[in-house]
C-alpha positions as CSV (number, residue, x, y, z in Angstrom):
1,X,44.5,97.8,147.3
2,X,45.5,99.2,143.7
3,X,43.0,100.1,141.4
4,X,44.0,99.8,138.4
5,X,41.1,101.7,136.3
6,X,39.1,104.5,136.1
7,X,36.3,103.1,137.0
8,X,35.5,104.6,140.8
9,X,36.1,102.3,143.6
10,X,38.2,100.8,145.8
11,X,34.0,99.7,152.3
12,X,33.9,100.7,158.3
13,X,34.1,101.8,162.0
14,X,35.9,99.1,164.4
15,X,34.1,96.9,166.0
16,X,32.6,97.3,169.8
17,X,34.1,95.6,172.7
18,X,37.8,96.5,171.6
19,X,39.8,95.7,175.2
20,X,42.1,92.8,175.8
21,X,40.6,89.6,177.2
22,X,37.2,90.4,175.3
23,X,35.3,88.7,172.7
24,X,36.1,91.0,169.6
25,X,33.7,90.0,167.0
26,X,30.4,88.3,169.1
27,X,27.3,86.5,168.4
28,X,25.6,89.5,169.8
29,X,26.0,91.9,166.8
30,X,24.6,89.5,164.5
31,X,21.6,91.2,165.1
32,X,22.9,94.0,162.6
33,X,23.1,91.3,159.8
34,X,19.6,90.3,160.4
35,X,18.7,94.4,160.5
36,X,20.9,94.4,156.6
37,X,18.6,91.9,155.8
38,X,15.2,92.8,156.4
39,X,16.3,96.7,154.4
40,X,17.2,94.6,151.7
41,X,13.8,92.7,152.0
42,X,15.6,89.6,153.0
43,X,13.7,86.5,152.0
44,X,10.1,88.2,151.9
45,X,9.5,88.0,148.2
46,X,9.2,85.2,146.3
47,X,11.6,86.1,144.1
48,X,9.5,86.1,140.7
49,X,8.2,89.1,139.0
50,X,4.6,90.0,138.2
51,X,4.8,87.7,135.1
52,X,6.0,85.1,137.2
53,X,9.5,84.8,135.7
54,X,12.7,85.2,137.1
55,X,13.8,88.5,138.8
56,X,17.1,89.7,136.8
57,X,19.5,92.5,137.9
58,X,21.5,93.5,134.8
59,X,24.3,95.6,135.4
60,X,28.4,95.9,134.3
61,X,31.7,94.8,134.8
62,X,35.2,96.2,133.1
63,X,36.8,93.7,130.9
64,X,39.5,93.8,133.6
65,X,38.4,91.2,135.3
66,X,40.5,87.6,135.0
67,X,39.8,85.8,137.7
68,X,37.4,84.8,140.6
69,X,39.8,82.8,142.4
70,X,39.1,85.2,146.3
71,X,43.1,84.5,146.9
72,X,43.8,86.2,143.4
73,X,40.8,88.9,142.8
74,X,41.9,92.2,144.4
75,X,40.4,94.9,142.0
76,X,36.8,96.3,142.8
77,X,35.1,94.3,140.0
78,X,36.2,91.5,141.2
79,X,35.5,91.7,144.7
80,X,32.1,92.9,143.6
81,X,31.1,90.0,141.9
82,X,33.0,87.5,144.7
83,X,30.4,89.5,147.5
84,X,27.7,87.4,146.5
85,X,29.5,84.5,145.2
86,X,31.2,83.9,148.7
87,X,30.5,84.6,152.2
88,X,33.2,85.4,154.4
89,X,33.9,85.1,158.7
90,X,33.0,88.9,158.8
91,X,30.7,91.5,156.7
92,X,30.7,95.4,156.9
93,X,27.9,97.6,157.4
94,X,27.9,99.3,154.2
95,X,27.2,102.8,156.2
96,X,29.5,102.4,159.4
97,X,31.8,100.2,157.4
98,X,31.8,98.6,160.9
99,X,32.6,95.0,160.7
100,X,29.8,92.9,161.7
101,X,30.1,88.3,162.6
102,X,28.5,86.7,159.6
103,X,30.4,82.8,159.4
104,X,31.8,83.5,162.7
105,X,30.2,82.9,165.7
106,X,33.1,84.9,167.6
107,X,36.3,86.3,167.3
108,X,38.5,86.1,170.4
109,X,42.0,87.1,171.8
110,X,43.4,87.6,175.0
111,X,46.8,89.3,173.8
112,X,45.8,90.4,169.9
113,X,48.6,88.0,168.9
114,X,46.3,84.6,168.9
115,X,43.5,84.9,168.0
116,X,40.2,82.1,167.8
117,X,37.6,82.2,165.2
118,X,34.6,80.1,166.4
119,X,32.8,79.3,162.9
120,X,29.4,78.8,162.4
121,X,28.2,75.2,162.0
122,X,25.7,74.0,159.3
123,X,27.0,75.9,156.1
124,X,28.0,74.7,153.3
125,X,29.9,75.1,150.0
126,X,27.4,74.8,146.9
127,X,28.8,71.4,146.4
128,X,27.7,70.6,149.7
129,X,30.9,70.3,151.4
130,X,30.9,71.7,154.8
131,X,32.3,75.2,155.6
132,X,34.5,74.7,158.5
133,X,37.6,75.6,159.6
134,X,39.3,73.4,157.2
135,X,37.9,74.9,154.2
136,X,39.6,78.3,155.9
137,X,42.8,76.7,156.6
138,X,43.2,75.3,153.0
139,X,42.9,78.7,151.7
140,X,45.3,81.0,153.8
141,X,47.8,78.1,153.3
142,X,47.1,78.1,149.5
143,X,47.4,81.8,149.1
144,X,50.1,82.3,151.7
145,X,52.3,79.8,149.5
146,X,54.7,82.2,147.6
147,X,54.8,79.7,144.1
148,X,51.2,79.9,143.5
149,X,51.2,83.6,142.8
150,X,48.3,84.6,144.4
151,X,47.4,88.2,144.3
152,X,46.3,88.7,148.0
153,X,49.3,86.3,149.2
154,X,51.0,89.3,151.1
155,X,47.6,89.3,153.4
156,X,49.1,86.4,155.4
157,X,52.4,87.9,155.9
158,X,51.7,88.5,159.3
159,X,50.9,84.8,160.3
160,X,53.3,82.4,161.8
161,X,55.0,80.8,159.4
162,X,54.6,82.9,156.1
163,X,58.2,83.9,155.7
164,X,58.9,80.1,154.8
165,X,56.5,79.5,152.3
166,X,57.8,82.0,150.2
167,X,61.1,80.6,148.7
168,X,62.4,82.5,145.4
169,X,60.3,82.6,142.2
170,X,59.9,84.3,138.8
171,X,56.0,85.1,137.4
172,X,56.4,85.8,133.8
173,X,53.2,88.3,132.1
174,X,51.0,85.1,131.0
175,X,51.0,83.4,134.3
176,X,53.9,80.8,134.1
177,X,55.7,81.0,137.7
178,X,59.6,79.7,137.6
179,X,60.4,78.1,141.5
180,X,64.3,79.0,141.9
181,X,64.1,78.1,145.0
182,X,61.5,75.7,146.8
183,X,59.7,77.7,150.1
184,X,60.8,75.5,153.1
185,X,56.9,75.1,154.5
186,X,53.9,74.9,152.5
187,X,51.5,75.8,155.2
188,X,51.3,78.5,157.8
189,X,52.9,77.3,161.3
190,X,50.8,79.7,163.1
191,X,47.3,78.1,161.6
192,X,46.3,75.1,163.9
193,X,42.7,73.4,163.1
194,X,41.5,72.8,166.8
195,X,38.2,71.2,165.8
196,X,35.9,71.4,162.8
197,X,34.2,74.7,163.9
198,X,37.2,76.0,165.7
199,X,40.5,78.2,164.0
200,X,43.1,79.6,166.0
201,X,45.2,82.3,164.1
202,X,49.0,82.6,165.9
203,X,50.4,86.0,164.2
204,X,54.3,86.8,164.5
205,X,53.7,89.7,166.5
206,X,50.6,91.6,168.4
207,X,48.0,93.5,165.8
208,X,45.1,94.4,167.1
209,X,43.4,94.8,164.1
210,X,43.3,91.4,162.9
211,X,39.6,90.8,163.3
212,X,38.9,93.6,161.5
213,X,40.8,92.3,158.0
214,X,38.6,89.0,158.0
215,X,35.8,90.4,155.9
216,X,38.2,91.1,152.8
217,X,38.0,88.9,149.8
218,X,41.4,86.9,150.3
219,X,40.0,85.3,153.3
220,X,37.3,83.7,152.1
221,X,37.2,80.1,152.4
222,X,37.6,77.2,149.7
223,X,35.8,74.6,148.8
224,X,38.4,71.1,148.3
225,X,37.1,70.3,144.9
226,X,38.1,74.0,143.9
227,X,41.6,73.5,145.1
228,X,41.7,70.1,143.5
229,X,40.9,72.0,139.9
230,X,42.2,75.3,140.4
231,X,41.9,76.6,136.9
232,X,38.2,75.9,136.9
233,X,37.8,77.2,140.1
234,X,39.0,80.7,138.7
235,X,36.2,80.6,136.1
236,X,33.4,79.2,137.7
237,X,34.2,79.0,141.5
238,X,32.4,77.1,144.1
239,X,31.5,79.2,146.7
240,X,28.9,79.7,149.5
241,X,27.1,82.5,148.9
242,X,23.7,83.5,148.0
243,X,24.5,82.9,144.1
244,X,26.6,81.0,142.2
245,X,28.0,81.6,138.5
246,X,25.8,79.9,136.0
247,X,28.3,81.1,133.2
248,X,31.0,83.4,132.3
249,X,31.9,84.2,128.5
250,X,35.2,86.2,129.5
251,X,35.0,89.4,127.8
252,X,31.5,89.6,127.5
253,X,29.0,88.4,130.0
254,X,29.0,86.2,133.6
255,X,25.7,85.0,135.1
256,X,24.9,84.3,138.4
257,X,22.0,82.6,140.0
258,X,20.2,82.2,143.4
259,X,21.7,79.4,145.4
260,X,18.2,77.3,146.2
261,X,20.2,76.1,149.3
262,X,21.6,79.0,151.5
263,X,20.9,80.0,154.3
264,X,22.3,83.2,155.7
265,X,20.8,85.9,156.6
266,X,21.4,88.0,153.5
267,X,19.3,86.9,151.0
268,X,18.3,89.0,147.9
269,X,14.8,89.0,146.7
270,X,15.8,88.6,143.2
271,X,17.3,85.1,141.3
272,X,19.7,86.2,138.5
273,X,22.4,88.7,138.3
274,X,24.1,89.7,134.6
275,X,27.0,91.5,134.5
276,X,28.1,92.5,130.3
277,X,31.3,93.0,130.2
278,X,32.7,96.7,128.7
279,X,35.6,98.4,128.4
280,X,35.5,102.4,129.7
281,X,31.7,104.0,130.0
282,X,30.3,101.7,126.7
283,X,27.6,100.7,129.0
284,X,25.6,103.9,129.1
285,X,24.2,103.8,125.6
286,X,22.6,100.5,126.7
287,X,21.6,101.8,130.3
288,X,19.9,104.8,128.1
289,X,18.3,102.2,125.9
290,X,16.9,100.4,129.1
291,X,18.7,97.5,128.6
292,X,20.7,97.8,132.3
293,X,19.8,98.6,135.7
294,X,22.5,100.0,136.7
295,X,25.5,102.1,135.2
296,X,28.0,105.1,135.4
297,X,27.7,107.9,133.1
298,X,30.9,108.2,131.3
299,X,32.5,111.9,131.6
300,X,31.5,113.0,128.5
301,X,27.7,112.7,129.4
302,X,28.1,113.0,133.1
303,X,26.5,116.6,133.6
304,X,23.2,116.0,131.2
305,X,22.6,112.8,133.1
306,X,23.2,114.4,136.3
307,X,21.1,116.9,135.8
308,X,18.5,115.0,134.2
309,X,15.3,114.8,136.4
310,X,14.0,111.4,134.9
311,X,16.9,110.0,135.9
312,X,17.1,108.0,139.3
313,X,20.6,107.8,141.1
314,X,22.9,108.0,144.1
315,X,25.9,108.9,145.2
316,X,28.7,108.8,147.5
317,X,32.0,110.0,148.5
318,X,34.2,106.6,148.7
319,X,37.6,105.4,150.4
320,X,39.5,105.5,146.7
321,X,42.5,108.0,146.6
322,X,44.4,108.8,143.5
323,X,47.2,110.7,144.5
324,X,50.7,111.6,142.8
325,X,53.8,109.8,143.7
326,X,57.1,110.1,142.9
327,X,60.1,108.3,142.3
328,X,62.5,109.0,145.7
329,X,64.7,105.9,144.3
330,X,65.9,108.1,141.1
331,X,68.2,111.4,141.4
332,X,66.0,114.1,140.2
333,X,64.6,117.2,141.6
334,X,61.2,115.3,143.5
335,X,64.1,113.9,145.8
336,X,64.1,117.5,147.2
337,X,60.9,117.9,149.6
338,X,60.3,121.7,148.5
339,X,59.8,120.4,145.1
340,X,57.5,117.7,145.9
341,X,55.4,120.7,147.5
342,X,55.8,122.8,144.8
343,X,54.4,120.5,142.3
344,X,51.2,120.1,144.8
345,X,50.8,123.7,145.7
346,X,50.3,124.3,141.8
347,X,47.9,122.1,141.4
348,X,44.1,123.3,141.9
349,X,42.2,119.9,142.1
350,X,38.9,121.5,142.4
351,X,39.5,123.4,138.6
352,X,40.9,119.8,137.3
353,X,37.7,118.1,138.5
354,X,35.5,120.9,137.0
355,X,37.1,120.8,133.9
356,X,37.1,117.1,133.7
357,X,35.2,114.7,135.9
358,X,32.7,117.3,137.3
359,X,30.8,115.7,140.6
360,X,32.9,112.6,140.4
361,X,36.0,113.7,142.6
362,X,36.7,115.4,145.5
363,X,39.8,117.4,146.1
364,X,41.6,115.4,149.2
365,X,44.2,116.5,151.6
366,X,45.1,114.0,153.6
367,X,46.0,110.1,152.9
368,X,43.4,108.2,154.9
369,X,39.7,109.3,153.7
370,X,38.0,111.8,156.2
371,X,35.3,110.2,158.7
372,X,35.3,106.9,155.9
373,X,37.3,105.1,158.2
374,X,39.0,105.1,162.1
375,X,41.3,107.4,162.1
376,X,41.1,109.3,158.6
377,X,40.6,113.0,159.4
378,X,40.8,115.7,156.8
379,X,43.7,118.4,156.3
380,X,46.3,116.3,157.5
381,X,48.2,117.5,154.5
382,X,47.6,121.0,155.4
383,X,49.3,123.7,153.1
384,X,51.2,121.4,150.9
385,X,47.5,120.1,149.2
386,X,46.0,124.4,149.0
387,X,46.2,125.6,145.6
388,X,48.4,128.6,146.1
389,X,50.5,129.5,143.0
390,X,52.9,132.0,144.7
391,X,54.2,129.4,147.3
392,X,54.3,126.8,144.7
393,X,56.7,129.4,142.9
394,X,58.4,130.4,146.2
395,X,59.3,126.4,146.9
396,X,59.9,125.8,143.4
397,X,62.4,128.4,143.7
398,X,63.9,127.1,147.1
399,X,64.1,123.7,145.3
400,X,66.7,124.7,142.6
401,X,64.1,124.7,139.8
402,X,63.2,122.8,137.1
403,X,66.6,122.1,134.9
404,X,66.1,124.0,131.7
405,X,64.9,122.8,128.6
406,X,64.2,119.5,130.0
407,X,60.5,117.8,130.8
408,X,58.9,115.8,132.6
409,X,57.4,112.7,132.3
410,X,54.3,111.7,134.0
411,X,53.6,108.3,134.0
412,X,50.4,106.6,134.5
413,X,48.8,103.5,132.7
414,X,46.6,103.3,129.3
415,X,43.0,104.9,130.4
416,X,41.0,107.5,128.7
417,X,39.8,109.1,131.5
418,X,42.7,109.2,133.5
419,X,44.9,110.5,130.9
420,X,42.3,113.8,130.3
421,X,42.5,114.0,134.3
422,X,46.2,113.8,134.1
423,X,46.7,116.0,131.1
424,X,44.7,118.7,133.1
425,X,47.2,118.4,135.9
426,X,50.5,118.7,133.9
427,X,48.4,121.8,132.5
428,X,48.3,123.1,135.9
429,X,52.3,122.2,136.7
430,X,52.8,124.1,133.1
431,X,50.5,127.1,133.7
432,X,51.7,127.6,136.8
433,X,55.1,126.9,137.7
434,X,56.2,126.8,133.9
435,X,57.3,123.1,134.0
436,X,56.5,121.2,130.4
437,X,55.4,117.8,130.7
438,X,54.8,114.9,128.5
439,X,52.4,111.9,129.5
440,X,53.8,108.4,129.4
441,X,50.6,106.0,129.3
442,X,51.7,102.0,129.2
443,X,49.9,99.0,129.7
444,X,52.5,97.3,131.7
445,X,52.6,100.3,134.6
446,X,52.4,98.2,137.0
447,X,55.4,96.0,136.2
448,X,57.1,99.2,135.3
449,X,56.2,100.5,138.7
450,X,57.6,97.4,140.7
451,X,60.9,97.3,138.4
452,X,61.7,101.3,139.1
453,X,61.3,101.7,135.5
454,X,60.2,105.4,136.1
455,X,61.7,108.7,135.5
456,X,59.4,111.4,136.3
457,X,56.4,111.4,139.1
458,X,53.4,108.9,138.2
459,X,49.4,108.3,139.3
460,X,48.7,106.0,142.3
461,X,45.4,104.8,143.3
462,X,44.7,103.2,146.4
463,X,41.5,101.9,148.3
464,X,41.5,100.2,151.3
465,X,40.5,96.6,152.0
466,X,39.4,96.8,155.8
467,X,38.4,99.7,157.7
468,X,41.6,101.1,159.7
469,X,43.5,104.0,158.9
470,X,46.3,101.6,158.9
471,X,45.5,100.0,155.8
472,X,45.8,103.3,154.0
473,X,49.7,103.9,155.6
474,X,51.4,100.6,156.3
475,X,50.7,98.7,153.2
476,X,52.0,101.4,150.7
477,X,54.9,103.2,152.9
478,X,56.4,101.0,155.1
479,X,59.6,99.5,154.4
480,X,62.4,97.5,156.6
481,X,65.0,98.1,153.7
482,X,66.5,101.7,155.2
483,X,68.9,101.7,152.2
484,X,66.1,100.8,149.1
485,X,62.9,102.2,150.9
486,X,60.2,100.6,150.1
487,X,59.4,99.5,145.9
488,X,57.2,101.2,144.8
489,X,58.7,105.1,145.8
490,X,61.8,104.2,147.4
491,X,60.3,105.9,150.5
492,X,61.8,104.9,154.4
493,X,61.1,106.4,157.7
494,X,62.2,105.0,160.9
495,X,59.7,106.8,163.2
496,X,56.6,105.8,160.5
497,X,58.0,102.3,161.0
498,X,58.1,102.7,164.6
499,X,54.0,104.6,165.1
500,X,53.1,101.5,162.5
501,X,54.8,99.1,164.8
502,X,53.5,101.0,168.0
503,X,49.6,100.8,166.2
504,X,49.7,97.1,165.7
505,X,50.6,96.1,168.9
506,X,48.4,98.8,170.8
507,X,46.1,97.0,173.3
508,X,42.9,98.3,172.0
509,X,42.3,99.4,168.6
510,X,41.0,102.9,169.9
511,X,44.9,103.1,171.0
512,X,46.1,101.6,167.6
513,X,44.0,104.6,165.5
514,X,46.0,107.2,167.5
515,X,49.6,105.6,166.8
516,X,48.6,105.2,162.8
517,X,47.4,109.0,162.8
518,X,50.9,109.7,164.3
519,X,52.3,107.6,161.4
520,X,49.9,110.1,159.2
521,X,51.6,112.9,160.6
522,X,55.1,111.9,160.0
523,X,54.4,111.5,156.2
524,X,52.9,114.7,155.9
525,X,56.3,116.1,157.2
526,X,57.8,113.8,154.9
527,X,55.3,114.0,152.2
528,X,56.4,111.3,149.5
529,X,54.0,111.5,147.8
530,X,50.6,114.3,146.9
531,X,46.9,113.3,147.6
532,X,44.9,114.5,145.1
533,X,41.0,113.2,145.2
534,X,38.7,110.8,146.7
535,X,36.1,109.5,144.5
536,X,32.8,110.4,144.2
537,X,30.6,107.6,143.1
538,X,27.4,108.5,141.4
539,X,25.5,105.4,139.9
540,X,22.2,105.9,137.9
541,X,20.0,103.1,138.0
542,X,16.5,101.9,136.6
543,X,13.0,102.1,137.9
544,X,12.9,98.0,138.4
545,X,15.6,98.3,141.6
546,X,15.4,100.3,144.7
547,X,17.4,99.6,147.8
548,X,20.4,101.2,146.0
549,X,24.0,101.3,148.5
550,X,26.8,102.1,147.3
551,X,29.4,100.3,149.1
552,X,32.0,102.8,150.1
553,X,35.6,101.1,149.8
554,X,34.5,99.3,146.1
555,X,32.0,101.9,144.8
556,X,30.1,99.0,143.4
557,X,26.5,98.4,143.9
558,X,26.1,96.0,146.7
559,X,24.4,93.2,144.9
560,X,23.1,91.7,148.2
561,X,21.0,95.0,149.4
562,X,19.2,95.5,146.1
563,X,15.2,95.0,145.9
564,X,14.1,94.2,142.8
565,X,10.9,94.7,140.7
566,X,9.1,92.8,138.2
């Protein structure tokens, strides 16, 4: 998943019973949502403070945010905000990050290529229509449909069927998609509705860790009134959570409420959530005048707060990855692998984050997050990601150089923070290896990104959406295009294509973690592009709330754990 501010971000261990022929997801372990529950006082209070009014939870949201459509939101805000609005087949423990059955009863598969869901019965949507595998269908086959320009579409790319419902289509910057060419299927072949509780999920090819990409946001289910409105459904969706948006004044402020109705498991002790909308760290002025309950210190006042004693807070080390990529499509020096390391080896990550976002980063060196998920070990980038000056010279040197009088351009989009963060790297590459530097903030980086519209190394940011170290490796550096590589670096390995391929159709995911960590290995040989830090999440938060988790892949609060005082 990109994240696309600098905001930190952005949640797993596999589950249990992992052989062929087994249930993979069972009734059993709901047992662990019941134990979430009761640490996040489940249902025990009566909701109301000592006053008797309505609990409130006031906290913040970027201005980022444009939609609440779950097939469309794919940025940590908001998936934040959709984790209470909707519940999905699967949940993950927010310390394991092991996936846990919340909608689903069970989650079966004798040969990981079809797969049945078994859906609870006796939920509903919060217009009372009945969640069922219907309301699951109508949404993979909505998002899966190429012309409706859903952000999480390429989710469903490994389901029977999706290659059809793409067809050829323009989306210009306010929305407006152009069909040139009409998808040949508008639903998924491999989706059959077997009865109203029942799913079964026919993939093009064996993955074994299908089960454990069913608690992301882009599978949530949808209500048939929300498709029949779509553009109110992105506003002020109808989901089937434990609250429901009251209001949202985009820009400044949504509202949710306590859904009188549900009836999960997970239900908060409080009744009304806030989120006011800001842009940057303009919340902490108001989290200082008591007016939130929870809020990041901006950079500029990160130490004082931290090392404020009145102050209440936690932290974390999360799953986010910002790391520096370069362009392998474009003749220039980073095509040269020596380069590449040289431009790493300069770089001392720990002085950048002193310097800039003390306590907030840590340096990485490797591209799946140590012990966060299966598979992610540290150092798996070994030498290349040591600060060490003279080797950065000696590869430099190896390289060819840096042609004189010219410099480079770093590209990366329009944020405060990241630009100081970035401007103390190209200080590093300048101190150290004598390379000048310009930085190219624009708003429309990611357009610029997809179009190849760059002409120097840029900032990446990834954080994964389910907890396999496959999600961190497949999604951003596979490609099937040997001439192109793939479109965001240009970058193509046959053998990482092959330890991918041999992951996804491993027979138990144990298996599967040991062919992706291959595919790790091959792109540290490789090394497209340089890992730089994993996030550090440190949220400060009010006397009122307790219960405080961080969830590790969004490094948002999670809303649902929260106890609240009057």
């Amino acid at each position: 998943m990109v994240q696309g501010t600098s905001q930190a971000v952005p949640e797993r261990n596999h589950v249990t019973n992992r052989a062929r022929s087994t249930t993979r997801i069972a009734a059993g372990l709901a047992a662990l949502s019941l134990g979430l529950a009761a640490c996040s006082g489940g249902g025990s209070s009566d909701g109301e403070g000592d006053g008797g009014e309505d609990l409130t939870v006031t906290s913040s949201i970027s201005q980022d945010v444009d939609t609440l459509l779950p097939m469309d939101a794919n940025v940590g805000d908001n998936i934040a905000v959709l984790d209470v609005i909707y519940d999905g087949l699967v949940r993950y423990d927010p310390e394991t990050t092991e996936p846990y059955p919340y909608l689903a009863e069970e989650i079966t598969t004798t040969d990981n290529q079809v797969w049945t869901i078994k859906i609870k019965p006796g939920t509903t949507f919060h217009n009372g229509e009945p969640v069922d595998a219907e309301a699951f269908a109508r949404a993979w086959n909505y998002a899966a449909y190429g012309p409706n320009a859903m952000g999480n579409n390429y989710f469903f790319e490994r389901i029977e069927g999706y290659d059809d419902m793409q067809g050829e289509y323009e989306e210009a910057d306010d929305g407006t998609v152009t069909v040139d060419e009409e998808p040949a299927a508008d639903e998924l072949s491999g989706l059959e509705v077997v009865d109203p509780q029942t799913l079964q999920v026919t993939l093009n090819a064996p993955f074994v860790g299908f089960d454990t990409m069913l608690g992301y946001t882009g599978f949530f289910p949808i209500a048939q009134a929300c498709l029949d409105d779509i553009e109110a459904c992105t506003t002020k969706p109808i989901g089937n959570g434990p609250f429901q948006v009251e209001e949202w004044s985009q820009g400044q402020s949504l509202t949710a409420t306590k859904y009188a109705d549900y009836t999960g498991a997970e239900t908060p002790n409080y009744d009304r959530i806030e989120w006011v909308e800001y842009a940057g760290g303009s919340e902490w002025p108001d989290f200082q005048a008591g007016l939130m309950d929870l809020a990041e210190a901006p950079s500029a006042n990160f130490t004082q707060a931290y090392d404020d004693p009145a102050l209440q807070r936690v932290e974390r080390p999360t799953a986010a990855l910002t790391y520096l990529s370069f362009p392998l499509y474009d003749d220039g020096p980073w095509t040269d692998i020596e380069f590449r390391k040289a431009l790493s080896m300069a770089i001392d990550r720990q002085a950048v984050i002193d310097a800039v976002l003390p306590g907030q980063r840590v340096p990485a060196d490797s591209w799946v997050m140590p012990d966060g998920v299966p598979g992610g070990v540290a150092g798996t980038c070994g030498e290349a990601c040591t600060f060490n000056p003279e080797a950065a010279k000696a590869a430099l040197e190896a390289a060819g150089g840096w042609p004189e009088g010219e410099t480079m351009t770093i590209h990366l989009g329009v944020d405060e923070t990241e630009q100081e963060l970035f401007q103390a790297i190209g200080d590093q590459i300048t101190l150290n290896l004598g390379i000048p530097y310009e930085l190219d903030p624009t708003p429309d980086f990611f357009d610029r990104r997809s179009n190849r519209d760059f002409s120097g190394p840029f900032r990446s940011n990834w954080f994964p959406d389910y907890p396999l170290n496959e999600n961190y490796l497949g999604p951003v550096y596979a490609s099937d295009d040997a001439e192109e590589g793939n479109t965001n670096f240009g970058y193509y390995n046959e053998d990482f294509n092959n330890a991918i391929a041999d992951g996804d159709s491993a027979a138990t995911l144990d298996e599967a973690v040991t062919n992706y960590q291959e595919a790790e290995r091959i792109l540290a040989e490789d090394f497209p592009t340089a890992p730089l830090f994993y996030t550090n999440v440190v949220l400060f938060h009010s006397d009122r709330v307790s219960n405080v988790v961080i969830d590790p892949f969004s490094g948002r609060a999670k809303m649902r754990l929260l106890e609240v005082t009057g």
